[in-house]
KEVEX-204702 format. One record per residue (C-alpha): x, y, z; residue in three letters; residue number from 1. Coordinates in nm, 3 decimals, decimal comma. Layout:
% residues N
X; Y; Z; ALA; NUM
...
***
This chain:
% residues 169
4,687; -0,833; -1,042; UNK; 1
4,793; -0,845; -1,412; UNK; 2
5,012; -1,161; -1,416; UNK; 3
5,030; -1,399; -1,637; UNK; 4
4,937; -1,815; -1,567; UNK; 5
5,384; -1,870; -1,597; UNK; 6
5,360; -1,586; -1,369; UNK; 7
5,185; -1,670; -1,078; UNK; 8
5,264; -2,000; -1,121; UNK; 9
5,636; -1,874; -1,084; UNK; 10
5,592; -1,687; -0,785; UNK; 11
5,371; -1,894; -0,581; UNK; 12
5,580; -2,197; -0,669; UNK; 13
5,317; -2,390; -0,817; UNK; 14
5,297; -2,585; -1,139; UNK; 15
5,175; -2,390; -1,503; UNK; 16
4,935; -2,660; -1,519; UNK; 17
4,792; -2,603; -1,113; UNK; 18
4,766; -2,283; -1,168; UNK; 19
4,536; -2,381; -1,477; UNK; 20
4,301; -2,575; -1,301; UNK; 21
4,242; -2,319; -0,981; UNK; 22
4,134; -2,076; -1,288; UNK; 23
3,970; -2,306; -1,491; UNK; 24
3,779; -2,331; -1,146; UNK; 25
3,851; -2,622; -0,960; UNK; 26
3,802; -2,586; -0,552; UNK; 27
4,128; -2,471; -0,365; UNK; 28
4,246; -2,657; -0,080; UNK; 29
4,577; -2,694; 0,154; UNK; 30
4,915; -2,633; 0,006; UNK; 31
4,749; -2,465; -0,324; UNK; 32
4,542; -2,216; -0,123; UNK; 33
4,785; -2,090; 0,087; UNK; 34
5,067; -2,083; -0,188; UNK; 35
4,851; -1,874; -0,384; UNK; 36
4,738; -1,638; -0,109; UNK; 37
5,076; -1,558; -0,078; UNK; 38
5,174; -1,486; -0,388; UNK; 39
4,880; -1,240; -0,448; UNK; 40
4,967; -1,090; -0,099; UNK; 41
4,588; -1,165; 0,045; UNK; 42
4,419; -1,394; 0,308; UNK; 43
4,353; -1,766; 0,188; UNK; 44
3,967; -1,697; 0,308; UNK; 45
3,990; -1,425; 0,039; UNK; 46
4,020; -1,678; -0,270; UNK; 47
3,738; -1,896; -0,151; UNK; 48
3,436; -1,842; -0,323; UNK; 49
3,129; -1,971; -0,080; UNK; 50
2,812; -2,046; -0,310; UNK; 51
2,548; -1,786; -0,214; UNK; 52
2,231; -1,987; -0,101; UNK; 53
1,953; -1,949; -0,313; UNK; 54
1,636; -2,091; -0,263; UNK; 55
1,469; -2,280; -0,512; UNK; 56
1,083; -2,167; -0,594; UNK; 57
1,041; -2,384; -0,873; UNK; 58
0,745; -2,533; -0,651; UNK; 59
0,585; -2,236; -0,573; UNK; 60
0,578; -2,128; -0,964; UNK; 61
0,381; -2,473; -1,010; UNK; 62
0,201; -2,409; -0,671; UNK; 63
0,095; -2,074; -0,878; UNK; 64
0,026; -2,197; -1,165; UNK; 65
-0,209; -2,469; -1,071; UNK; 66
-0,456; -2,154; -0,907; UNK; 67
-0,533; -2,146; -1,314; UNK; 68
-0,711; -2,429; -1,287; UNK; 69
-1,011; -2,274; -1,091; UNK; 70
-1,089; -2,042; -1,419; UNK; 71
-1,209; -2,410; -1,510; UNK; 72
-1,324; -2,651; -1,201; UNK; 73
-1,518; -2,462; -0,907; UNK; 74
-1,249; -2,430; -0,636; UNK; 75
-0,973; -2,564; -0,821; UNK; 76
-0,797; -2,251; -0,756; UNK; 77
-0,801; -2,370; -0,393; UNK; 78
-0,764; -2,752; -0,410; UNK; 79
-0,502; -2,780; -0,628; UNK; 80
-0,267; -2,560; -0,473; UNK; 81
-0,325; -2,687; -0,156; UNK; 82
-0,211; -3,103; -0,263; UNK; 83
0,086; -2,964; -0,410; UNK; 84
0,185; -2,715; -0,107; UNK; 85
0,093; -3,004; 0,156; UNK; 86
0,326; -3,246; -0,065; UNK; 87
0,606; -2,979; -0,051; UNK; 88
0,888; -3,019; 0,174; UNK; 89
1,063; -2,687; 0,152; UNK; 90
0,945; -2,468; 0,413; UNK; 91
0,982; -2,153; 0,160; UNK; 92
0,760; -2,337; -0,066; UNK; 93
0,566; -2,422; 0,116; UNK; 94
0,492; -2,097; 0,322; UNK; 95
0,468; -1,927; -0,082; UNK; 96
0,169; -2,157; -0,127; UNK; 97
0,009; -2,105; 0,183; UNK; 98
0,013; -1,746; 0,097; UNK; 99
-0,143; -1,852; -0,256; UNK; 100
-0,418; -2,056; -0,107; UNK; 101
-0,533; -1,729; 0,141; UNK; 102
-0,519; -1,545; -0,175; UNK; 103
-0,729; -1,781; -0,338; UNK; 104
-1,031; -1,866; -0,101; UNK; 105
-1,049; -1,500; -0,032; UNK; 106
-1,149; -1,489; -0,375; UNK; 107
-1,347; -1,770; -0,386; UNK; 108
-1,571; -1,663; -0,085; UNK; 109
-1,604; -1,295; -0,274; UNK; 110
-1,705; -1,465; -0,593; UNK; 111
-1,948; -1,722; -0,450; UNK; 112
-2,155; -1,435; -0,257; UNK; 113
-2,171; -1,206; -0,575; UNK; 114
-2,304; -1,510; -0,761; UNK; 115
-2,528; -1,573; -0,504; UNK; 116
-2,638; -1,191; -0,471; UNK; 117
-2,666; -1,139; -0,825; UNK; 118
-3,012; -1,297; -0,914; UNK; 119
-3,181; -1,100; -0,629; UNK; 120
-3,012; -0,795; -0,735; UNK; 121
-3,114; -0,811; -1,046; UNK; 122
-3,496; -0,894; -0,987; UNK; 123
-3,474; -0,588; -0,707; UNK; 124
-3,402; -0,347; -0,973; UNK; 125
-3,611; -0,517; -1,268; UNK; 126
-3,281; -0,550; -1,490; UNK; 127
-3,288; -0,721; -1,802; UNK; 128
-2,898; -0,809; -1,827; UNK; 129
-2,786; -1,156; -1,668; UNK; 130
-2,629; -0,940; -1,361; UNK; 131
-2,383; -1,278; -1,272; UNK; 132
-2,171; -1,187; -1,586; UNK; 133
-2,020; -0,903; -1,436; UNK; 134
-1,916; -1,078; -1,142; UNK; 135
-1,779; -1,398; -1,342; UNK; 136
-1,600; -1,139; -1,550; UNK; 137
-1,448; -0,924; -1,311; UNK; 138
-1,333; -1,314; -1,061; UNK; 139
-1,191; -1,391; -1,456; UNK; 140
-0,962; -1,094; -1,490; UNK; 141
-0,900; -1,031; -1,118; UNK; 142
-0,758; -1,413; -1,089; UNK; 143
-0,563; -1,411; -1,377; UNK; 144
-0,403; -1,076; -1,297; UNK; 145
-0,308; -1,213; -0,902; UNK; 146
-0,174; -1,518; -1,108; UNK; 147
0,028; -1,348; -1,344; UNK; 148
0,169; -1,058; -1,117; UNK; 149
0,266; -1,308; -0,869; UNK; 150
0,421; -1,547; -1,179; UNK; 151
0,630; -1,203; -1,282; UNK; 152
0,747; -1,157; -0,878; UNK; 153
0,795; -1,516; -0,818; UNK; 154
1,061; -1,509; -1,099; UNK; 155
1,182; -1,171; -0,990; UNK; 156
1,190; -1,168; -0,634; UNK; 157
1,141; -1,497; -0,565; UNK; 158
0,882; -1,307; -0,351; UNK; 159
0,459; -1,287; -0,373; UNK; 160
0,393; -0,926; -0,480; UNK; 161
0,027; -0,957; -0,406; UNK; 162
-0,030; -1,190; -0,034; UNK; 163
-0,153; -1,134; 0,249; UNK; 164
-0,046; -0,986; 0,559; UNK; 165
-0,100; -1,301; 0,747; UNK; 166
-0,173; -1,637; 0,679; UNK; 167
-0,458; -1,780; 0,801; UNK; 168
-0,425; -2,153; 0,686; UNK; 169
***
């Protein structure tokens, strides 16, 4: 309301140096609050700032992250995820990783029957090329771009861009 510290201080009755510490950000209560309020001619409700709730997906970044590990170990895109979301406590977090594990053993189960399909394939049409690269390739790329997309979101959105529509774990 362009006034100066002397000035509101002046008006609301308050002390220079209260009037400091309400705008250096300490909380407003009683006597201070209401003196204030009516010196800048607005409800007391109107000076209180209430935190905004934010939810804190630092576990589901990890929960996330750990999918990486089945480029490496056979299902360690599932197992991992799965200790750390059953250890979580947050129910956000913890519904996050549920959504990562679906992702996951959906393609798991994808990858397993190419690799299975692939050597009978490849004898059916008398193909010289190892056939199972292509699928090991494409469950390379295709994880690693669900991981990172969902990274990007997670930090964004603090949302899964790429889940399912239900869960079913």
């Amino acid at each position: 309301m362009n006034m100066t510290q002397n000035d509101l201080a002046e008006k609301s009755g308050l002390s220079l140096r209260t009037v400091q510490r309400v705008e250096a950000g300490n909380i407003l209560k009683g006597f201070t609050l209401k003196a204030l309020a009516k010196a800048l001619n607005i409800q007391p409700e109107d000076l209180i700032i209430t935190p905004k709730e934010e939810t804190n997906i630092q576990r589901a970044k990890k929960i996330n992250l750990s999918a990486l590990a089945g480029l490496v170990i056979p299902y360690g895109g599932i197992i991992f995820p799965a200790i750390l979301t059953y250890q979580t406590k947050d129910s956000k977090n913890k519904e996050l990783g549920k959504s990562i594990i679906c992702i996951q053993i959906i393609i798991s189960v994808i990858f397993s029957v190419l690799m299975i399909i692939s050597p009978f394939i490849q004898k059916l049409f008398s193909l010289k090329f190892p056939l199972f690269m292509i699928p090991l390739l494409l469950f390379l790329c295709l994880k690693l771009f669900i991981i990172i997309k969902n990274g990007i979101s997670l930090n964004t959105t603090q949302d899964l861009i790429i889940k399912l529509k239900t869960n079913f774990i």
